[in-house]
N, C-alpha and C positions, 0 to 999 in steps of 0.2 A: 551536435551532440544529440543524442536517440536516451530514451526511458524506456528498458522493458520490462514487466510485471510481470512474474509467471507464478501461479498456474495459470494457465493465456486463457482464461474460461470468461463466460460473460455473465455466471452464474455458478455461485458456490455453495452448495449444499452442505450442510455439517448436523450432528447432533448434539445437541444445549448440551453443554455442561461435559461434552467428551474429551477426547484427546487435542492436545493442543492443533490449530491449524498454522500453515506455516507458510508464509507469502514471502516473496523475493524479488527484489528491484534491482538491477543493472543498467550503469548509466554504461554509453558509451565513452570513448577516450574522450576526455575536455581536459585543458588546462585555462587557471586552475583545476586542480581534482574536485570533481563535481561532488556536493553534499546531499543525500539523501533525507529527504522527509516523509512523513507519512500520513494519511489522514483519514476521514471517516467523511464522507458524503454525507451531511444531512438532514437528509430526502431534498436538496434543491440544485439541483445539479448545474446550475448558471448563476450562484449567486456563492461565492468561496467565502465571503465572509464568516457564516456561519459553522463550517467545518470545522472538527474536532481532532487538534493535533493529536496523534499517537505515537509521536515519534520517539517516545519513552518505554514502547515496546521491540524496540528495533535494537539489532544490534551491526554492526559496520564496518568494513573490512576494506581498504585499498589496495591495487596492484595497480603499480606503475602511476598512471592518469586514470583509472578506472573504479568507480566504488560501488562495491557490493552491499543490500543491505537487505536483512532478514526478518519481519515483523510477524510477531508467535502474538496470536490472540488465543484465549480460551473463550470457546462459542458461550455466548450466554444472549438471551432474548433482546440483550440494551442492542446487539448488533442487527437483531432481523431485519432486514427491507434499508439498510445502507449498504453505499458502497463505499469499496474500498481503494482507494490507490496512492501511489506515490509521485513524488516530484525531486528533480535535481535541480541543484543552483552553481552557478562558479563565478555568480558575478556580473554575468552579460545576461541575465532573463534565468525564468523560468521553462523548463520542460518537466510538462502532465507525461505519464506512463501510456502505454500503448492502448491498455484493457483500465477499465474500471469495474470487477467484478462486483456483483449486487452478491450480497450474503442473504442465504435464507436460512434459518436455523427450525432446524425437525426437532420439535420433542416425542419421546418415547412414551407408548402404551405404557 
């Protein structure tokens, strides 16, 4: 089973307080149909305990053995300087997504 993230960037640029941002994880085929989560890196990138579910932003969609799932953040400054990624589960282990993109959020003159 594979996790992929997209937008495939390793760096996400947005403006505080604009149009929502819109991330997407697909797992490959697993059976069980693999569950998607979601989370917030924070700042410790070797230590997962600390990580901040998000998975209450996500919404998720199956076809066949395969689950789709779409996490809409509105940028605001709590996200600057985390990353973000996802994980699938079906029971036999975890798999981390390909990319963990770092959020930086621009505010406006």
């Amino acid at each position: 089973m594979s996790v992929r993230l997209t937008p495939g960037v390793q760096l996400m640029s947005v403006f505080e307080n604009a149009t929502t941002t819109n991330f997407t994880c697909a797992s490959s085929i697993g059976r069980p149909t693999p569950i998607i989560h979601w989370y917030l890196d924070n700042y410790s990138s070797d230590n997962f305990t600390d990580d901040v579910d998000i998975t209450s932003h996500s919404t998720n969609s199956t076809s066949g053995d395969m689950t789709i799932s779409s996490c809409i953040l509105v940028p605001s400054m709590y996200y600057h300087g985390q990353r973000i990624y996802c994980n699938a589960m079906n029971g036999y282990g975890r798999i981390i997504a390909d990319f963990t993109p770092l959020i930086n959020i621009l505010r406006k003159c």
